[in-house]
Every structure is written in structure tokens, then in C-alpha cells.
GUTOR-150228 format. One record per atom (N, C-alpha, C): x, y, z; residue number from 1; atom name; residue in one letter. Coordinates in steps of 0.001 Angstrom, whole numbers, m for minus. Example, Ala and Ser with C-alpha at 12.3 -4.5 7.8 and 13.67 -1.06 7.14 Angstrom:
BEGIN
<rec <13190, m5690, 7800>, 1, "N", "A">
<rec <12300, m4500, 7800>, 1, "CA", "A">
<rec <13200, m3300, 7800>, 1, "C", "A">
<rec <12850, m2250, 7080>, 2, "N", "S">
<rec <13670, m1060, 7140>, 2, "CA", "S">
<rec <12900, 30, 7870>, 2, "C", "S">
***
This chain:
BEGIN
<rec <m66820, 166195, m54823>, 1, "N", "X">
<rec <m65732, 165278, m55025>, 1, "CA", "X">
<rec <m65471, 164534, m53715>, 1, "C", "X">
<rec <m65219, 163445, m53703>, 2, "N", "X">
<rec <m64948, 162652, m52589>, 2, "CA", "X">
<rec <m63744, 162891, m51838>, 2, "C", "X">
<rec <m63178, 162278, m51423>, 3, "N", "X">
<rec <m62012, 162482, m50291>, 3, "CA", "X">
<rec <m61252, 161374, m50077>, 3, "C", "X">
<rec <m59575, 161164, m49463>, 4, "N", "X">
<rec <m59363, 159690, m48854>, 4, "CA", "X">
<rec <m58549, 160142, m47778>, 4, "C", "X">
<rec <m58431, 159684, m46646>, 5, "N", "X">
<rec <m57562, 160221, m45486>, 5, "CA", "X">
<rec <m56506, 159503, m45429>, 5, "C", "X">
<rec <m55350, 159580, m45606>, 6, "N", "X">
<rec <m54016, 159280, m45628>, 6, "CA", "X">
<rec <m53258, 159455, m44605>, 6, "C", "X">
<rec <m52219, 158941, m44410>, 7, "N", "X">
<rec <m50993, 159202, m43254>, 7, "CA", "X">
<rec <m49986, 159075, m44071>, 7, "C", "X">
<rec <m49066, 160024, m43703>, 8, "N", "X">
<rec <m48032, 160443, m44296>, 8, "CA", "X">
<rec <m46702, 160470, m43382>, 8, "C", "X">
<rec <m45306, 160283, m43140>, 9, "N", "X">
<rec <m44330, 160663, m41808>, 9, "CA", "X">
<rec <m44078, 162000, m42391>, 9, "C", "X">
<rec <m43433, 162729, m41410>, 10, "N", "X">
<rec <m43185, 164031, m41151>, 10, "CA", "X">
<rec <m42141, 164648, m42514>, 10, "C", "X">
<rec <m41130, 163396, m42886>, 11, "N", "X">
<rec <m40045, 164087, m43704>, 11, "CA", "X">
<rec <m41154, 164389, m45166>, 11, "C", "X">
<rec <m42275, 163315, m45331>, 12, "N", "X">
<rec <m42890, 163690, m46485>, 12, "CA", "X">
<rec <m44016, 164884, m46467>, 12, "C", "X">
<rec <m44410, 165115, m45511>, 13, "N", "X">
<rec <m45302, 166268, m45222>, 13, "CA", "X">
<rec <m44643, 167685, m45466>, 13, "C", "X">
<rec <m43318, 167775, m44862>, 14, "N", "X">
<rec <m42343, 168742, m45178>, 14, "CA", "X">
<rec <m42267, 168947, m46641>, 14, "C", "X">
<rec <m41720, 167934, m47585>, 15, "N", "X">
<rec <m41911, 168106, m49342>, 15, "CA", "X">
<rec <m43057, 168659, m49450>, 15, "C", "X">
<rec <m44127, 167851, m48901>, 16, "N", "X">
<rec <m45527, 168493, m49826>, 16, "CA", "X">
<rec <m45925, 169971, m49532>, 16, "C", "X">
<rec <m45612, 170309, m48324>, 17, "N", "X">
<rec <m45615, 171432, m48075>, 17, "CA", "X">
<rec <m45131, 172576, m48290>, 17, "C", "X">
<rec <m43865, 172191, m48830>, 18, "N", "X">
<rec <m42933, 173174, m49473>, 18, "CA", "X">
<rec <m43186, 173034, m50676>, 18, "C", "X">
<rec <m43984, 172058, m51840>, 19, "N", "X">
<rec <m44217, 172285, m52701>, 19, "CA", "X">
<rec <m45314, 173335, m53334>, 19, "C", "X">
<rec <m45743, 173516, m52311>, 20, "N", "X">
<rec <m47283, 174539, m52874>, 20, "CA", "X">
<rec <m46517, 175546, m52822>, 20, "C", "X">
<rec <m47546, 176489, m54083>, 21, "N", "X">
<rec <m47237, 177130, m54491>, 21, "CA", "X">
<rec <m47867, 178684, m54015>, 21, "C", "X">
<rec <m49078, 178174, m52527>, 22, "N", "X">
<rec <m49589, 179648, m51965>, 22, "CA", "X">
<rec <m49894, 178810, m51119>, 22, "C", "X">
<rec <m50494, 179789, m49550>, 23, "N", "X">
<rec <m50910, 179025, m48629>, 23, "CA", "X">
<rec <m52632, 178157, m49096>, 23, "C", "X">
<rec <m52683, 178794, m49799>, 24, "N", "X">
<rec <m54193, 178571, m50354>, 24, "CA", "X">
<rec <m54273, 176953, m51542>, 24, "C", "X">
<rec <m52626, 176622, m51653>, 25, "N", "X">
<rec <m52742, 175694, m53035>, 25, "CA", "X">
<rec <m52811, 174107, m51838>, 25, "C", "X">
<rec <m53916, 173591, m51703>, 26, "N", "X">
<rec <m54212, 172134, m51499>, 26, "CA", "X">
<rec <m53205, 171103, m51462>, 26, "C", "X">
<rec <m53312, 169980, m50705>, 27, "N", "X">
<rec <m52376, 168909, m51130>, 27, "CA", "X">
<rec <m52531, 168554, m52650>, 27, "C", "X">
<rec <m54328, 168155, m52279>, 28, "N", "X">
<rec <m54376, 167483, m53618>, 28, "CA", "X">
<rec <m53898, 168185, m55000>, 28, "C", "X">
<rec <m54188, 169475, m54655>, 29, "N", "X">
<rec <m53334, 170363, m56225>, 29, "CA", "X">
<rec <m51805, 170171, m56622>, 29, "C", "X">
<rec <m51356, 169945, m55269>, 30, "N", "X">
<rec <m49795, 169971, m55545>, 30, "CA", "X">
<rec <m49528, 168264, m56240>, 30, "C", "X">
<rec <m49976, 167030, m55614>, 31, "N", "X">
<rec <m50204, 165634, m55868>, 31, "CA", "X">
<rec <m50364, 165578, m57199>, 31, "C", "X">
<rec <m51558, 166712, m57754>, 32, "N", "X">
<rec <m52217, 166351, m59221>, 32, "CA", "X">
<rec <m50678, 166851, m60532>, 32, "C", "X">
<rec <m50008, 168146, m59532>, 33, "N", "X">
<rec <m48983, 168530, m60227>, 33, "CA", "X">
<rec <m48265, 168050, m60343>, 33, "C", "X">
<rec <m47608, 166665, m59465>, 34, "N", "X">
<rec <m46470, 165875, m59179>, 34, "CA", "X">
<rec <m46207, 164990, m60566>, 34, "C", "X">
<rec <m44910, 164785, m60886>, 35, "N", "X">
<rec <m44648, 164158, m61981>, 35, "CA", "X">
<rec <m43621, 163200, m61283>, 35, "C", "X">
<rec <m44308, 161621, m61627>, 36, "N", "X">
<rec <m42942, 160510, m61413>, 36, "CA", "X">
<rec <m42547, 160047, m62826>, 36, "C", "X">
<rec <m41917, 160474, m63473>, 37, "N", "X">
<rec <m41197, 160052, m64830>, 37, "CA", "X">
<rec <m40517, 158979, m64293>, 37, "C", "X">
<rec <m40553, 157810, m63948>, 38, "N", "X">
<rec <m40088, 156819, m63604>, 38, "CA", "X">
<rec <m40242, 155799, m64768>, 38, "C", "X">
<rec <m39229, 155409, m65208>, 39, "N", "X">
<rec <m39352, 154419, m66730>, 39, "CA", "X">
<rec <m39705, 152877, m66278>, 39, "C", "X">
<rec <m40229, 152035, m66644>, 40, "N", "X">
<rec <m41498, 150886, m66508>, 40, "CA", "X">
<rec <m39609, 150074, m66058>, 40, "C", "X">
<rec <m40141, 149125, m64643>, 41, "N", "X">
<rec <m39214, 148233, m64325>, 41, "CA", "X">
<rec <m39116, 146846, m65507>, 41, "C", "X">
<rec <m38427, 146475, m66362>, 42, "N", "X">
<rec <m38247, 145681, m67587>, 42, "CA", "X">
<rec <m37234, 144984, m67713>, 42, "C", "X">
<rec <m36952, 144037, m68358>, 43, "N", "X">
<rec <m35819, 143449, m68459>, 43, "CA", "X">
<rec <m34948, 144433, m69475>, 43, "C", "X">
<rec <m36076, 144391, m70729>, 44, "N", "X">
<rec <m35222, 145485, m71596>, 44, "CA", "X">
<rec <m35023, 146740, m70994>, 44, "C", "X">
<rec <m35167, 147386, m70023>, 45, "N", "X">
<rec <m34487, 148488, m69509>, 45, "CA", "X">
<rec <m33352, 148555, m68693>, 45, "C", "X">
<rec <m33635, 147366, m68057>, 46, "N", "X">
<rec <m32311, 146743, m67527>, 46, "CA", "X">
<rec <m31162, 146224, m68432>, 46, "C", "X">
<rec <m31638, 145819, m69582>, 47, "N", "X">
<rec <m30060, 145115, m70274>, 47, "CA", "X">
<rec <m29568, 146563, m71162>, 47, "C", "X">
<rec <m30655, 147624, m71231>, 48, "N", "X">
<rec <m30466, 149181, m71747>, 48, "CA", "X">
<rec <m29653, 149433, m70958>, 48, "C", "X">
<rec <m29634, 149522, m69478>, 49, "N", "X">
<rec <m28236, 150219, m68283>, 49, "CA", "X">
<rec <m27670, 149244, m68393>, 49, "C", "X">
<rec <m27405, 148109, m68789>, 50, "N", "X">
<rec <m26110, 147093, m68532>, 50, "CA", "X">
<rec <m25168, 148279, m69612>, 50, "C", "X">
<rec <m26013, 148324, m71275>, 51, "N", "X">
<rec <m24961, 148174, m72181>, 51, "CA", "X">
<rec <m23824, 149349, m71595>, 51, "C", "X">
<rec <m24056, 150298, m71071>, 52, "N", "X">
<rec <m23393, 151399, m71206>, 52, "CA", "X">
<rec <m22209, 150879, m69799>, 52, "C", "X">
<rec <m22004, 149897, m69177>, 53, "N", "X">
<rec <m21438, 149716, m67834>, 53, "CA", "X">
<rec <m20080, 148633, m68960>, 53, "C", "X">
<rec <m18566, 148788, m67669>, 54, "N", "X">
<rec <m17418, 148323, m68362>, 54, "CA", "X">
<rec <m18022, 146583, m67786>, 54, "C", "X">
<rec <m17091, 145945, m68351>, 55, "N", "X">
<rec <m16993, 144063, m68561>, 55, "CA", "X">
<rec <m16242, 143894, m67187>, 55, "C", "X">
<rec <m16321, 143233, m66402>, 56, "N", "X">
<rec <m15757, 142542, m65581>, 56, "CA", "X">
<rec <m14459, 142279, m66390>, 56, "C", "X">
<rec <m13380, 141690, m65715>, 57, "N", "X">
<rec <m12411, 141048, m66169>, 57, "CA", "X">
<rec <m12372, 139796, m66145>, 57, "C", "X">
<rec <m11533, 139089, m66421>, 58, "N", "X">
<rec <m11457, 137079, m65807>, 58, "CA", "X">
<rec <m10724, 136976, m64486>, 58, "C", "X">
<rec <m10131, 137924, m64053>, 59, "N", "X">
<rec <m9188, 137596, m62717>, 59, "CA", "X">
<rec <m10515, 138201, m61489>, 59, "C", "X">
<rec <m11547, 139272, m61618>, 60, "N", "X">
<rec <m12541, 139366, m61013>, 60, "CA", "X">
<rec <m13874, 138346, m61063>, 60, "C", "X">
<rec <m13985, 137551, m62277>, 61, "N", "X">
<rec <m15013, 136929, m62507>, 61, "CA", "X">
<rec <m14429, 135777, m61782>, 61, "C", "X">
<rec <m13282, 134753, m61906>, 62, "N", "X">
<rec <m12883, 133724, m61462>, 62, "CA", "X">
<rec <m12574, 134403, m59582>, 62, "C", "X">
<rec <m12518, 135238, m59377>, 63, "N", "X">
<rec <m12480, 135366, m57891>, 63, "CA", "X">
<rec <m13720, 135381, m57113>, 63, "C", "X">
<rec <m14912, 135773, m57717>, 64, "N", "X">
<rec <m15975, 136016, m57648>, 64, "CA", "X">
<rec <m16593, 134016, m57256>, 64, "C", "X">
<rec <m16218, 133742, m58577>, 65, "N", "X">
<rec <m16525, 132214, m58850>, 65, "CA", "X">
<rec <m16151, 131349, m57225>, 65, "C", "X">
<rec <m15119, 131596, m57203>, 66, "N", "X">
<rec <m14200, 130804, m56397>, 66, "CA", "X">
<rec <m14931, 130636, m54610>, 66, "C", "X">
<rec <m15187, 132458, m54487>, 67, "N", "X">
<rec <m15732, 132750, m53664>, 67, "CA", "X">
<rec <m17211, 132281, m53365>, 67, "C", "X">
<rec <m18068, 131904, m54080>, 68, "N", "X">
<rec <m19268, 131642, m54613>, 68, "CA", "X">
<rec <m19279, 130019, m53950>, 68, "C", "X">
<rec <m18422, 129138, m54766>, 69, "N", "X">
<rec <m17674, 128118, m54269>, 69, "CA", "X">
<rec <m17777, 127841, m52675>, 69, "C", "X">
<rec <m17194, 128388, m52210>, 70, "N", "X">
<rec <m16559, 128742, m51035>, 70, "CA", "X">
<rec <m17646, 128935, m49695>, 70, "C", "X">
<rec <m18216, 129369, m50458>, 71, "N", "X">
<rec <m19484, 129563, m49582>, 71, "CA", "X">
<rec <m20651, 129314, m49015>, 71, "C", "X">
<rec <m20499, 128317, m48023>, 72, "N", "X">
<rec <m21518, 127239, m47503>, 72, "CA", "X">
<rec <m22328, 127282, m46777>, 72, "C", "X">
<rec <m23487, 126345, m46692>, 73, "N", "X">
<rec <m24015, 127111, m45399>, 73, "CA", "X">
<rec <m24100, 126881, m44186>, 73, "C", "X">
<rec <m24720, 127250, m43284>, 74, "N", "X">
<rec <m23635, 127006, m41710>, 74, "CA", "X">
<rec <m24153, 125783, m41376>, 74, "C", "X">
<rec <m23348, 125294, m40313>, 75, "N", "X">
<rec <m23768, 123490, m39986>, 75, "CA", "X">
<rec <m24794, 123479, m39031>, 75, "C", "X">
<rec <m25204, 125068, m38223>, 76, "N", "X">
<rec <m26430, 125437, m37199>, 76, "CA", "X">
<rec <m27044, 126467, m37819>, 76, "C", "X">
<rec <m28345, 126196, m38821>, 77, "N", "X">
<rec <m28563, 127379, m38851>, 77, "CA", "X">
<rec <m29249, 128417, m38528>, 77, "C", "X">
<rec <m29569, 128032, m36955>, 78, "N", "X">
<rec <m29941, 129350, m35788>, 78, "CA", "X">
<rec <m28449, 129833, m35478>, 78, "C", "X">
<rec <m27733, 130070, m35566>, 79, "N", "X">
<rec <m26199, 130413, m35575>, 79, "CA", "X">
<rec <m25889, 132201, m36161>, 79, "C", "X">
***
């Protein structure tokens, strides 16, 4: 089986290391065990977490607005 040499920083070497399960269990065994259940980045997954979040109000939305408005951009802009 082939090989790939990687670099890793220290805080992630610590996880992988504490993940094995003997001194004898490999990176690559622990890697092959790793599960990212991470759900696909989507619009429909995104408007899925909107539904469950409360509505803005109109006195936050029109302050929001106003502010938006308001906000220009500078007359130097190395500044």
C-alpha cells in the first residue's frame, strides 16, 4: 500500500493520538475510523435551520435598514 506524508499542528496530533485505541493502532486506522457526519453545505439546508429560528421584528428590521443607510464608505480609503 502506498503512503502520503502529511503535516499536521500539535493540537491535532494530540486528538489523533488519543484516539487510538492501543499503542499498536496506526494513524491511518484511527483516520479510516473517523466519521464526519457533516450534512452537504445547500441552500435547502440552510432555509431547513432558518425555519426553526424566531422573525425579526419591524422596529429591528427598520433599525437595521436605517443603519445600512447610514453607512458609507470612507472619503480615504487607506484610512
Amino acid at each position: 500500500m502506498s503512503t502520503k506524508t502529511i503535516s499536521i499542528d500539535m493540537i491535532a496530533y494530540e486528538k489523533l493520538n488519543a484516539a487510538r485505541l492501543s499503542p499498536r493502532d496506526s494513524f491511518s486506522q484511527v483516520i479510516r475510523r473517523a466519521h464526519w457526519d457533516q450534512e452537504a453545505k445547500t441552500c435547502g439546508s440552510l432555509l431547513s435551520a432558518l425555519q426553526g429560528m424566531p422573525v425579526a421584528d419591524e422596529e429591528v428590521i427598520e433599525s437595521l435598514d436605517s443603519a445600512q443607510r447610514q453607512d458609507l464608505p470612507p472619503d480615504d480609503s487607506w484610512s
